[in-house]
ZALUM-871575 format. One record per residue (C-alpha): residue number from 1; chain; x, y, z. Coordinates in Angstrom, 2 decimals. Last residue first. Example, Ala and Ser with C-alpha at 12.3 -4.5 7.8 and 13.67 -1.06 7.14 Angstrom:
! ZALUM-871575
(2 "A" (13.67 -1.06 7.14))
(1 "A" (12.30 -4.50 7.80))
//
This chain:
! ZALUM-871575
(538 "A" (83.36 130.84 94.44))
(537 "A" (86.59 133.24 94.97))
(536 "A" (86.09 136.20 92.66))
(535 "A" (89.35 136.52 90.27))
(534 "A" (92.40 137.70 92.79))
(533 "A" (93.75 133.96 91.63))
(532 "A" (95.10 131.82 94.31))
(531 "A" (97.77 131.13 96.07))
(530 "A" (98.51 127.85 98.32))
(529 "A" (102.02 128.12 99.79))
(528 "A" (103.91 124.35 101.15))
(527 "A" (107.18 124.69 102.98))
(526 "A" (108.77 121.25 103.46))
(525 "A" (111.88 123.39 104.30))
(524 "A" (111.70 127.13 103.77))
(523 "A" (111.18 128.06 100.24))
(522 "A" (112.30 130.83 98.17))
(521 "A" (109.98 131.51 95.16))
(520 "A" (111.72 133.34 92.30))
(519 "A" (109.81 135.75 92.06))
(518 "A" (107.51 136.40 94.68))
(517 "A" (104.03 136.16 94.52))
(516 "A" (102.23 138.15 97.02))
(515 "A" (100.98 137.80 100.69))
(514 "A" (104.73 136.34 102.10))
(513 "A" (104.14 133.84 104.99))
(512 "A" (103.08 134.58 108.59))
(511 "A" (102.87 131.59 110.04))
(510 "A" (104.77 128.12 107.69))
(509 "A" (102.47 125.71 106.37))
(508 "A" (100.70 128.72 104.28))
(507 "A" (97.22 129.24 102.49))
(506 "A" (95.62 131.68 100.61))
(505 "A" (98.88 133.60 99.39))
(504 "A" (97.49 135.79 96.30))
(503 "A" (98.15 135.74 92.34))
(502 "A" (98.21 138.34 89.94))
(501 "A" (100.49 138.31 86.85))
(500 "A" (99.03 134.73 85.84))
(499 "A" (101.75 132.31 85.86))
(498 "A" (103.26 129.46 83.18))
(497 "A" (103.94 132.73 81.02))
(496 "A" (108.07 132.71 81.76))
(495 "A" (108.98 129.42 83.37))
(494 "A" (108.31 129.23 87.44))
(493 "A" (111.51 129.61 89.56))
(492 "A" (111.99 127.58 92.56))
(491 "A" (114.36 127.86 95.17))
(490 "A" (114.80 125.57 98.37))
(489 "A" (115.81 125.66 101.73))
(488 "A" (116.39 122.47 103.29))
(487 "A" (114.45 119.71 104.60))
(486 "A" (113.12 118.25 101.23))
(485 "A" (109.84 117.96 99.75))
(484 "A" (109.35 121.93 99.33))
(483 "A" (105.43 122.55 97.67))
(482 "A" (104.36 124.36 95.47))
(481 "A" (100.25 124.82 94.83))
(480 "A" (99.07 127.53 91.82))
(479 "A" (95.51 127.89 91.91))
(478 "A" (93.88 129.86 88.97))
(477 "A" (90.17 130.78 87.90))
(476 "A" (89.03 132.45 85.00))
(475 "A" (87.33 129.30 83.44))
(474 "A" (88.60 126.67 85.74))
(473 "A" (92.60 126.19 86.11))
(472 "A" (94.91 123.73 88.85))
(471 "A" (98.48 124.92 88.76))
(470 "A" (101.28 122.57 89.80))
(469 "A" (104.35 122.84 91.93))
(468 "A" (106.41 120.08 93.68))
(467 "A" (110.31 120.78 94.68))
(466 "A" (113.23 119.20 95.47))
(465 "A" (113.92 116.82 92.61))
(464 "A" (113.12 119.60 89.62))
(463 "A" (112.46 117.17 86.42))
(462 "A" (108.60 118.12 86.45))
(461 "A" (109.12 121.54 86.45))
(460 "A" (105.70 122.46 86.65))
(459 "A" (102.61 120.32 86.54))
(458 "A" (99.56 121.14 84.76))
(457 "A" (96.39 120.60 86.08))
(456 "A" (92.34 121.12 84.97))
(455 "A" (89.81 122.58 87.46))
(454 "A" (86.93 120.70 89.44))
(453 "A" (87.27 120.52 93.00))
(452 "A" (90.29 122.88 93.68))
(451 "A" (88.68 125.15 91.04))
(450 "A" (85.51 124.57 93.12))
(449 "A" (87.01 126.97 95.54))
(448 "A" (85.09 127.07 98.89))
(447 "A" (85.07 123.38 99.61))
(446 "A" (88.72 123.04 99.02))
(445 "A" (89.58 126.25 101.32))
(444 "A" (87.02 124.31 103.72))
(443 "A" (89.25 121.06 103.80))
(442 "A" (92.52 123.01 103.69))
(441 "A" (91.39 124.81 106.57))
(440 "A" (90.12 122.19 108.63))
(439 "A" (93.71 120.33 107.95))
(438 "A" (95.91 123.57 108.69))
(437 "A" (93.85 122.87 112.07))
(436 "A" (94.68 119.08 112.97))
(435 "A" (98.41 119.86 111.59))
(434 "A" (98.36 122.69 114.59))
(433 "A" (98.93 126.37 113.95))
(432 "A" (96.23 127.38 115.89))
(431 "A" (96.62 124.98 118.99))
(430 "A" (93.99 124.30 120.76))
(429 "A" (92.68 121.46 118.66))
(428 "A" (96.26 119.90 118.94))
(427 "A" (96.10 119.26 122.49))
(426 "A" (93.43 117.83 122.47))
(425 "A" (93.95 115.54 119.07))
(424 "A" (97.09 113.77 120.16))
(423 "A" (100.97 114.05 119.61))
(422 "A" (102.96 115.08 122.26))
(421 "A" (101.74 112.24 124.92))
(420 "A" (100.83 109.77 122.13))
(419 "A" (104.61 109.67 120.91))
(418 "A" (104.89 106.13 122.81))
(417 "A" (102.73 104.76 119.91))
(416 "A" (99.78 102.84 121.32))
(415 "A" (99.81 99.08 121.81))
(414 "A" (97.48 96.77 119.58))
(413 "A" (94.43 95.16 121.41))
(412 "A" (94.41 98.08 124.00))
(411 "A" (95.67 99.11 127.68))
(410 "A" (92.57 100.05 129.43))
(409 "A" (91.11 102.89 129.83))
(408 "A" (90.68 103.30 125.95))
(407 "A" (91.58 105.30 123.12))
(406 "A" (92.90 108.47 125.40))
(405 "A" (96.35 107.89 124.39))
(404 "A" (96.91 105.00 126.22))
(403 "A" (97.19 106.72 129.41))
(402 "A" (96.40 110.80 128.76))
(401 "A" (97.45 112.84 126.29))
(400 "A" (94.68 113.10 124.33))
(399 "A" (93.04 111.64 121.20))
(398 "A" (95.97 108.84 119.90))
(397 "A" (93.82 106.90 117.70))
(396 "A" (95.11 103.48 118.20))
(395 "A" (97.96 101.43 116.17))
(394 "A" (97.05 100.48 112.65))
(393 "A" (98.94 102.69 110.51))
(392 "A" (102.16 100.96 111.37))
(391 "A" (100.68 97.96 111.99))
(390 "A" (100.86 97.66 107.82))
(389 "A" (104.41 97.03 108.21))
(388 "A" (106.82 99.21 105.69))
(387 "A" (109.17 100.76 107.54))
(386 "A" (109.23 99.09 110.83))
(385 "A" (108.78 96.20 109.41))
(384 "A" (111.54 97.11 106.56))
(383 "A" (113.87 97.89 109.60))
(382 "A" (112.78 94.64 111.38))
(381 "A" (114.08 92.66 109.22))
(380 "A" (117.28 93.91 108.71))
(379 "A" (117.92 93.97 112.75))
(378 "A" (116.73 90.11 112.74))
(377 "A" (119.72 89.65 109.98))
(376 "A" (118.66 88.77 106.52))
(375 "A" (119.74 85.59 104.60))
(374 "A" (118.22 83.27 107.46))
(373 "A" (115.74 81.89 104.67))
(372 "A" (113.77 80.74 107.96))
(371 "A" (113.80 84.22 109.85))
(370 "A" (112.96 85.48 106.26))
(369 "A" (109.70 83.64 105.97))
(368 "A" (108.87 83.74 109.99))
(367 "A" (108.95 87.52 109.47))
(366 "A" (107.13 87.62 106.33))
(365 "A" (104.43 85.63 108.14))
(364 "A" (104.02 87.90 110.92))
(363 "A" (103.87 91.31 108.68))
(362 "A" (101.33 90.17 106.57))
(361 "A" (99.28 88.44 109.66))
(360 "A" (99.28 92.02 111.33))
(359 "A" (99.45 91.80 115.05))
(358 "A" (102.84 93.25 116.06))
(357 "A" (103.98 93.93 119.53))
(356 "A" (105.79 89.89 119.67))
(355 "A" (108.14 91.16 116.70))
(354 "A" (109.82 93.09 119.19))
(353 "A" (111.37 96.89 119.32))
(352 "A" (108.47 98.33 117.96))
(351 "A" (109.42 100.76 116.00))
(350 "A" (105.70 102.85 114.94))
(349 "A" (105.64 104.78 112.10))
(348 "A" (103.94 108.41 112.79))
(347 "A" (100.46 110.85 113.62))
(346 "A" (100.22 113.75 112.04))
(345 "A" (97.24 114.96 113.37))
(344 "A" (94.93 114.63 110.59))
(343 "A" (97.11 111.53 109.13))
(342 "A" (95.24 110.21 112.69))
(341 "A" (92.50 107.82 110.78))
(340 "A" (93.05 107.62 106.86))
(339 "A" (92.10 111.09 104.93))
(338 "A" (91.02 110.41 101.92))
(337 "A" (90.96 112.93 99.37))
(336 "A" (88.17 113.04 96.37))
(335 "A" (90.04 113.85 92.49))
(334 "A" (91.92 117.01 91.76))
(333 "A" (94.94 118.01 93.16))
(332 "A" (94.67 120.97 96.11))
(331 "A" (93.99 118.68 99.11))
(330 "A" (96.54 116.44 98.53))
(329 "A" (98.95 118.08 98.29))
(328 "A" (98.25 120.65 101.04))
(327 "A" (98.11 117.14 103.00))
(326 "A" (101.61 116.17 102.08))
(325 "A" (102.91 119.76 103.17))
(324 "A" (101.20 120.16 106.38))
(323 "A" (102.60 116.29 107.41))
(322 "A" (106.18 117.79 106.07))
(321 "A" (105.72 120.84 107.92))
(320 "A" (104.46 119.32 111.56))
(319 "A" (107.24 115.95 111.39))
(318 "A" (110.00 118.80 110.70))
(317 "A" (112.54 117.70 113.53))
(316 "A" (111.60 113.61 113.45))
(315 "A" (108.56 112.71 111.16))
(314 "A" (110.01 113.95 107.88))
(313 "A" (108.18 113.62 104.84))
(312 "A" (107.04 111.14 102.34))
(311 "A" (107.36 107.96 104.40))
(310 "A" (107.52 108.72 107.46))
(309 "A" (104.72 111.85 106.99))
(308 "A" (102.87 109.19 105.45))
(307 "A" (102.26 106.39 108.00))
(306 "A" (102.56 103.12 106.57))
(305 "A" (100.03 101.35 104.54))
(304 "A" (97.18 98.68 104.77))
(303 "A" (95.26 100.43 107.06))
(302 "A" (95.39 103.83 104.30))
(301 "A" (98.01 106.24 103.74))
(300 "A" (98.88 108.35 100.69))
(299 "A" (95.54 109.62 99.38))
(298 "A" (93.85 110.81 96.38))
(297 "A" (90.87 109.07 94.58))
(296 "A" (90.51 110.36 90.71))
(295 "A" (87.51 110.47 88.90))
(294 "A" (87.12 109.50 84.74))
(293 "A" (86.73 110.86 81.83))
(292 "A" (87.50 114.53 81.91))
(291 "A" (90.86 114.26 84.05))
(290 "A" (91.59 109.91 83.79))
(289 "A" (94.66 110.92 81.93))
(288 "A" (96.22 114.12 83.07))
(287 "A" (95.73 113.48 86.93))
(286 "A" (97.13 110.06 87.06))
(285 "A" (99.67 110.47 84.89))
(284 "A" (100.89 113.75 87.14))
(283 "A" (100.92 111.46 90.51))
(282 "A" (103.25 108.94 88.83))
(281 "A" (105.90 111.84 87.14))
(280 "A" (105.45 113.69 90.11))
(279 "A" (106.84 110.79 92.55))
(278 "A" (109.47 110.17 90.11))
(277 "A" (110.75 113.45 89.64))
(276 "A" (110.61 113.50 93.71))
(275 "A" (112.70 110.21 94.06))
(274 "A" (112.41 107.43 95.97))
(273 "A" (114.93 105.33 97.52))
(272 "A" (114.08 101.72 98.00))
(271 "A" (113.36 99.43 100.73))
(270 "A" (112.41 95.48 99.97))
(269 "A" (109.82 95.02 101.70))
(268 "A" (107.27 95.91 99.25))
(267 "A" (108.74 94.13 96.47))
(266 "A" (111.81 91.85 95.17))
(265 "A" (112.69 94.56 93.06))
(264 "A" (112.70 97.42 95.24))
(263 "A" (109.66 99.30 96.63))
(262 "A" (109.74 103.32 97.19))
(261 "A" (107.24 104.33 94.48))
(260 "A" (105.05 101.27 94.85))
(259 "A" (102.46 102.90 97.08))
(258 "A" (102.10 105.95 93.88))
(257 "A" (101.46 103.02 91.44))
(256 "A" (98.64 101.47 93.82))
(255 "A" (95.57 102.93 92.23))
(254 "A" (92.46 103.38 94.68))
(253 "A" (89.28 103.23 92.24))
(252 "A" (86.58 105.85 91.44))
(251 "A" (82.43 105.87 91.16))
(250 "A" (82.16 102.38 89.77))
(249 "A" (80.93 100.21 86.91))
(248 "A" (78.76 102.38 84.48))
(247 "A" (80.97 102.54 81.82))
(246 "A" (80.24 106.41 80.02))
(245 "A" (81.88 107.84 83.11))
(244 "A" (84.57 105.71 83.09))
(243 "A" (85.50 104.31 86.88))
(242 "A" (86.56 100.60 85.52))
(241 "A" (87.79 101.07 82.18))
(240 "A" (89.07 104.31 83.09))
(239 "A" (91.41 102.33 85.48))
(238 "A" (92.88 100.34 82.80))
(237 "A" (93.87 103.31 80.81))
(236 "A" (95.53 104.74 84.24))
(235 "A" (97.17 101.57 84.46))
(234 "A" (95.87 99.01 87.30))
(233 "A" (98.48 97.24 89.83))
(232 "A" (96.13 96.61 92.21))
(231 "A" (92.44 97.70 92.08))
(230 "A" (90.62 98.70 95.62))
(229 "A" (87.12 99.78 94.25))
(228 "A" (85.58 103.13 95.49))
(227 "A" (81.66 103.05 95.49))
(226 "A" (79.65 105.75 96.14))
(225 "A" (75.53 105.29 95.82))
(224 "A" (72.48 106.97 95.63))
(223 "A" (70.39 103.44 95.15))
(222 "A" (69.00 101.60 92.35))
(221 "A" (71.89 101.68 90.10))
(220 "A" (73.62 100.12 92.79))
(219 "A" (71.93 96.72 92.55))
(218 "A" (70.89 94.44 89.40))
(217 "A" (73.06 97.18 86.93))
(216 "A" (75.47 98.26 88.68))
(215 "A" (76.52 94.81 89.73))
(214 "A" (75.93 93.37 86.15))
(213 "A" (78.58 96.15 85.11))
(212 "A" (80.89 94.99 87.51))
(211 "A" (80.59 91.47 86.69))
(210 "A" (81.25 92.41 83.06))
(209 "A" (84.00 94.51 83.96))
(208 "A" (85.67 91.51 86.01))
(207 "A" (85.26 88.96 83.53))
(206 "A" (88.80 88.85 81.79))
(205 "A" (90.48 89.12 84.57))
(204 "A" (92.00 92.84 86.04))
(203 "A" (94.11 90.68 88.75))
(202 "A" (93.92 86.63 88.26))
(201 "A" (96.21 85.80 85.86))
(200 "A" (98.32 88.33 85.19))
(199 "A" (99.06 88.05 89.46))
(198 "A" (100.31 85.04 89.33))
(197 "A" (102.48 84.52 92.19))
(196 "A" (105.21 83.45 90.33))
(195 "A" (104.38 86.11 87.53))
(194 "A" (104.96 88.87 89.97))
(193 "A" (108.89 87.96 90.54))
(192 "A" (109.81 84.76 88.78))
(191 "A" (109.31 83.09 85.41))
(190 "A" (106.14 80.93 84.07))
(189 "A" (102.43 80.96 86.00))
(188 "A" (100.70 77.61 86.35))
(187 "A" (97.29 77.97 84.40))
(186 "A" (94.05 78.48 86.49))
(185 "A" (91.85 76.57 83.66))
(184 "A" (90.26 80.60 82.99))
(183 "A" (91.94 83.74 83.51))
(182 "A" (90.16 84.31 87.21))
(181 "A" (87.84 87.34 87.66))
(180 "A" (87.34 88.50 91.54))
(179 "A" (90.95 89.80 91.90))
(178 "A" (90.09 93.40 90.75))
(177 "A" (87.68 93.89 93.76))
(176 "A" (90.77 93.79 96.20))
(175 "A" (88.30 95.11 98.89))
(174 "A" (85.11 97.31 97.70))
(173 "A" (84.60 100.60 99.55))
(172 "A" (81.04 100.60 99.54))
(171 "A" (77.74 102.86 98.93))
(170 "A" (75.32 105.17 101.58))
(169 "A" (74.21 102.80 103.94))
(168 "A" (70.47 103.25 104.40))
(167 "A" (69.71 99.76 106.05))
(166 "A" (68.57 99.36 102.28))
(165 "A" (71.80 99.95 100.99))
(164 "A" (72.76 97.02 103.39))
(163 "A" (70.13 94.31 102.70))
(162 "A" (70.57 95.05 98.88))
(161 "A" (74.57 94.27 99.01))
(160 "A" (73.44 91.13 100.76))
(159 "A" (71.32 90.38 97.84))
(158 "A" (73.96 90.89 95.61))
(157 "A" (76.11 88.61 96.92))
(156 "A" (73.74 85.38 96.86))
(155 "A" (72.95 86.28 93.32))
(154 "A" (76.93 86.73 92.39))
(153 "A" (77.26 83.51 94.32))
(152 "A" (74.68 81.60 92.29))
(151 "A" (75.77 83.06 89.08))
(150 "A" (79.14 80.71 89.62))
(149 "A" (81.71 82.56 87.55))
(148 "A" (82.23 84.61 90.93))
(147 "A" (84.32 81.44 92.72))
(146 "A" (84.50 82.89 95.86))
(145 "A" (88.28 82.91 97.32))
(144 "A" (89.25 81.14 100.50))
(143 "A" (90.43 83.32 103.67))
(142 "A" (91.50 81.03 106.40))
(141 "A" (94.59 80.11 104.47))
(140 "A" (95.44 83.81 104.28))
(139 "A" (95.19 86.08 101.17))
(138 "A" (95.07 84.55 97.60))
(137 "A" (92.94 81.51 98.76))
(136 "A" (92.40 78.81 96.20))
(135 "A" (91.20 75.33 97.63))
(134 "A" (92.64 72.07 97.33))
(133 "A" (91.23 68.28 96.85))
(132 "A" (90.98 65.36 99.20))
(131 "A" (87.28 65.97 100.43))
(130 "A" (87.97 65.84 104.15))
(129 "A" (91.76 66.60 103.91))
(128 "A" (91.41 70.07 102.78))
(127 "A" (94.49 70.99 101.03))
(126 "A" (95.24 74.58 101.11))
(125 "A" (96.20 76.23 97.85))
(124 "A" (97.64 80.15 97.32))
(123 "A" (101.47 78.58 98.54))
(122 "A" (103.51 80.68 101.12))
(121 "A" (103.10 84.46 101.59))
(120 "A" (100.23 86.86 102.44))
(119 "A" (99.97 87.93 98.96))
(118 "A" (99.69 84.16 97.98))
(117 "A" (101.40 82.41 95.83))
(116 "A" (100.71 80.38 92.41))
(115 "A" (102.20 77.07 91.17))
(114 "A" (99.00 75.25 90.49))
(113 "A" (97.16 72.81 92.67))
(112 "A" (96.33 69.37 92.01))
(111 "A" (92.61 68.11 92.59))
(110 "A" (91.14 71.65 92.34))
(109 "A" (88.23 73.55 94.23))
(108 "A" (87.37 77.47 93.72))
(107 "A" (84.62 78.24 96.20))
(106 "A" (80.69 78.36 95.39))
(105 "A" (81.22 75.38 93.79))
(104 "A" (81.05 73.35 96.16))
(103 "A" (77.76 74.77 97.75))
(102 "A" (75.18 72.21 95.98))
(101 "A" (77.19 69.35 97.20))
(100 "A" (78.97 67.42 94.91))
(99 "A" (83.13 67.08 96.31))
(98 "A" (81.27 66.60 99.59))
(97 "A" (81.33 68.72 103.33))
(96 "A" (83.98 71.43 102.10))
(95 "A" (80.97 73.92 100.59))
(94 "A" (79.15 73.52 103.44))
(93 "A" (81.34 75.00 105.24))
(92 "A" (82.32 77.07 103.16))
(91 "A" (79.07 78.43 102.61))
(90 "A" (78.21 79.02 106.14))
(89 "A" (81.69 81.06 106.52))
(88 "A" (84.21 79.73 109.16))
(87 "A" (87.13 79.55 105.88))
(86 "A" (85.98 83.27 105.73))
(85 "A" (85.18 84.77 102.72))
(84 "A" (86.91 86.19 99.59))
(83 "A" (86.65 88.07 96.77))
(82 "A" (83.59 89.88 98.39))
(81 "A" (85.24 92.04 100.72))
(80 "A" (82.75 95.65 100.53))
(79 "A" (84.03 97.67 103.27))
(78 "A" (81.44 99.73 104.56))
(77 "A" (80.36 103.62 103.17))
(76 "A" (78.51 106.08 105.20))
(75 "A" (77.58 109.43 104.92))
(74 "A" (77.86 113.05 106.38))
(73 "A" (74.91 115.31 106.88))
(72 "A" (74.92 115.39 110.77))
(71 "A" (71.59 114.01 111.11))
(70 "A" (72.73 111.02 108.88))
(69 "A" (76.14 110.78 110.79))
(68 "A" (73.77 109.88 113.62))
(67 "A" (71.63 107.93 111.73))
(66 "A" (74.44 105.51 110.83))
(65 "A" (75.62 105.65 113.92))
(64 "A" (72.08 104.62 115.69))
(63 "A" (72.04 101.96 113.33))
(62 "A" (75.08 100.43 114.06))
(61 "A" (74.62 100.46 117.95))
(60 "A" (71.35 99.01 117.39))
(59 "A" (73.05 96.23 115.09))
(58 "A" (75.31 95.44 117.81))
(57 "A" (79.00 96.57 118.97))
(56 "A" (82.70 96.13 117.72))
(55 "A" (83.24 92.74 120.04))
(54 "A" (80.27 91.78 118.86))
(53 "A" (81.66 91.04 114.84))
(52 "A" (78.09 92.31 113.09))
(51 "A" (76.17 90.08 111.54))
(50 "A" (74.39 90.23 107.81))
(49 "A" (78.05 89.44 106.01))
(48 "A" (78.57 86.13 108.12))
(47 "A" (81.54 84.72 108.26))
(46 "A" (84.16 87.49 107.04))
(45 "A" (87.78 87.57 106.72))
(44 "A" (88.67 90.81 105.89))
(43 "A" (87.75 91.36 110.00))
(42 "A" (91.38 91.82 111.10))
(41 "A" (92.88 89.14 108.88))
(40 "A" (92.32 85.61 111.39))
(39 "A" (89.78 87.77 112.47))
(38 "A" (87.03 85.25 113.83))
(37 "A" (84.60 87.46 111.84))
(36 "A" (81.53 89.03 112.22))
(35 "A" (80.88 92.00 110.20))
(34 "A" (82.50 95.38 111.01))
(33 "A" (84.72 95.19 107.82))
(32 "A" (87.01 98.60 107.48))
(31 "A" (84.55 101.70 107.64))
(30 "A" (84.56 104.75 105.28))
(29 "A" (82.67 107.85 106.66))
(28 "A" (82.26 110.55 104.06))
(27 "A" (81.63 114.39 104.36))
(26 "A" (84.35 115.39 107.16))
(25 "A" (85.07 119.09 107.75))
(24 "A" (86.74 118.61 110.92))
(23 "A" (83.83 119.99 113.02))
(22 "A" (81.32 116.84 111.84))
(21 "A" (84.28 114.46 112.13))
(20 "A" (84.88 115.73 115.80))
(19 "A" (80.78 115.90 116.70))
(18 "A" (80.81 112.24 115.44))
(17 "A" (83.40 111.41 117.88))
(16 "A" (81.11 109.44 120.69))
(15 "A" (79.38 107.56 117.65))
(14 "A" (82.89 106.62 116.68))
(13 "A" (83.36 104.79 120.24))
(12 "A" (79.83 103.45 120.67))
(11 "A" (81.00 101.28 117.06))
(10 "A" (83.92 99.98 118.52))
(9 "A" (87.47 100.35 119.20))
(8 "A" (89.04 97.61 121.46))
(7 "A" (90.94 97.84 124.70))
(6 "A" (87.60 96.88 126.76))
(5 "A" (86.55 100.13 127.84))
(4 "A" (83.30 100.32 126.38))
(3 "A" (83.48 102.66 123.56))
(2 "A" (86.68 102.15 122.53))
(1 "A" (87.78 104.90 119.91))
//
């Protein structure tokens, strides 16, 4: 929300909606970096970790949201993005003045590059003329990556950590934490695909759980903390190593398996049918192996990915169903949802008809990458932007119906989807049967059932490709979720003795839904039925 009318949301714009979390059932407050940046990546690269960018507000405004969602009894985590700084950073600065100055080696410096890319595309090395030698920088050129084998920056970092949590911020979300260990000597990388870029050799390093650990132990072992680490490409196994309860490293980690579902060989661009076996198969590993040892995030959108009701339902005829259905999922495994900005309201991929709407640097340097292969048509391209382009989640809040959706009175940094007028938080909070209120009720069914919270899953079926059901147990307690992921009618029949003889409709996409089991279950499309044990509800 833009607080000030200047077509940018800022910190006097989510103080003005703290009323709407509060009412919406939210407990947590995760914001993407506020810190001062010349946002070259949309504030991931950051120049000074103890300022805040001014275009998002001052450290009054700041403080008065914190205490706001304080007095409210919600928290507050910020975006942790210590891999990396900004090339305008004080210590890169300094850092690129001599080949022997006390803040060289705060960065990772080499006279001859190695072969690796960068996620944003192109070479991960960026001469700097001044001193003659390269830099590392596994995002953009303006982002270069800390060198954490230096004790000096893991000093300098923690410190800043301490400044925060003593602000009163209640833990961190911490960006691409994986990448901070580097296999040592930087080897080239052999073969094609993921190796090219190098990711063996710098995601999940050898160091990384032993910086982690230090963390804990010099700083948030001190406070009342969550922390969620961003970890790509980890293994469930790998995971536990980091979120473990005997481990002491972090409270959970976001696990990218489920974002690579639809992906084709030469990656995220690349589209690729997905199938519901598949999408159980993932989701079902990840419950049954970290379950007793470990906790679970659960989401299916975030800023860096698309909308989910285009990617996992249907936004066209049964956008309202499908976005009903994919929260009911997620709402009803076990692990802590996230709900990314406007999945609430089932808000959609954006098709920008020219590459000249779009803002992400991702998305702007694949274009010019392919436009200069010229293997794909300009039509091609855009359909896996418009697919897959992280703007797609990034476009304003739409809150009314009203010019520009309400986000600002003016038109804003990143142009609104043109569905803003059908699909916005007024009119949806006075609707009853509105995605915004199926979400309040999942969130306080969830609260009200610590079976939802806490109990064990089995997944049924698991080879069915239209349907999703599971049963979530504690003590005497059963929830049995299914769920339709297609748009037609579906049937699905539970194995003899997988049910309890008594179960009761809690929750329905659909009005007026059957109050008892039926057998088999006939299911409208992208129906979704929460039942429940008659056992006392807790």
């Amino acid at each position: 929300m833009d607080g000030n009318g200047d077509g940018i949301g800022d910190l006097k714009g989510i103080l003005s909606k703290l009323d709407y979390l509060k009412w919406l059932g939210v407990e947590v407050v995760w914001l993407s970096p506020i810190y001062k940046s010349p946002n070259d990546d949309m504030g991931y690269d950051i120049s000074d970790y103890r300022s805040l960018n001014p275009e998002l507000g001052t450290m009054a405004d700041f403080d008065q949201l914190l205490s706001g969602l304080h007095q409210r009894g919600m928290r507050l985590i910020m975006d942790l993005v210590v891999n990396h700084t900004s090339d305008e950073h004080e210590w890169f600065r300094r850092s690129r003045e001599t080949r022997d100055n006390a803040y060289r080696d705060y960065y990772i410096w080499r006279a001859k590059p190695n072969n690796w890319s960068s996620f944003f595309g192109g070479p991960a090395w960026t001469l700097d003329e001044r001193t003659g030698e390269y830099y590392l920088h596994l995002f953009s050129t303006k982002q270069p990556d800390l060198n954490w084998d230096n004790p000096r920056v893991r000093t300098e970092i923690y410190e800043m950590m301490r400044w925060w949590l003593d602000k009163g911020v209640d833990g961190f979300r911490m960006d691409v934490i994986g990448c901070i260990s580097k296999v040592p000597g930087l080897p080239d990388a052999p073969g094609k695909g993921e190796l090219e870029w190098g990711g063996p050799f710098f995601l999940n390093g050898p160091h990384v759980h032993e910086y982690l650990q230090d963390m804990q132990a010099e700083v948030l072992s001190h406070y009342d903390v969550m922390t969620v680490g961003e970890t790509l490409s980890v293994t469930p196994e790998q995971a536990l190593e980091y979120t473990g309860f005997t481990r002491g490293e972090l409270s959970m980690v976001f696990q990218f398996e489920l974002m690579g579902i639809d992906a084709g060989t030469d990656g995220k661009w690349d589209l690729k049918d997905w199938k519901v076996s598949e999408f159980k198969r993932i989701s079902s590993r990840w419950q049954t192996e970290l379950y007793g040892h470990g906790w679970n995030t659960l989401y299916l959108s975030n800023h860096d990915q698309p909308r989910q009701v285009s990617r996992f339902g249907d936004d066209g005829k049964y956008r309202v169903e499908s976005a009903k259905m994919l929260a009911t999922l997620l709402h009803t495994l076990q692990g802590t949802p996230f709900i990314y900005q406007g999945e609430e309201i089932g808000m959609t991929n954006v098709c920008f008809d020219s590459i000249e709407d779009y803002r992400d640097i991702e998305t702007l340097n694949w274009y010019k990458e392919q436009i200069a292969k010229g293997e794909r048509s300009v039509a091609e391209i855009m359909r896996s932007i418009h697919a897959k382009g992280r703007d797609n989640a990034r476009t304003p809040m739409q809150w009314t119906g009203a010019p520009n959706g309400g986000f600002s009175i003016r038109p804003p940094w990143l142009p609104v989807n043109p569905n803003y007028r059908t699909v916005n938080v007024e009119k949806q909070r006075a609707d009853a049967h509105s995605v915004l209120n199926y979400y309040r009720a999942l969130i306080r069914l969830r609260k009200e059932n610590l079976v939802l919270v806490y109990g064990d899953y089995t997944v049924l079926n698991p080879e069915d490709e239209t349907t999703y059901a599971f049963v979530r147990r504690l003590d005497d307690l059963w929830v049995l979720t299914v769920l339709n992921f297609t748009p037609d009618q579906q049937t699905f029949v539970a194995a003899p003795g997988q049910l309890p003889a008594s179960l009761r409709l809690v929750l329905s996409n659909y009005p007026g839904g059957e109050r008892t089991v039926e057998k088999p279950f006939h299911l409208r499309p992208y129906e979704a039925r929460v039942y429940l044990t008659v056992a006392e509800r807790r």
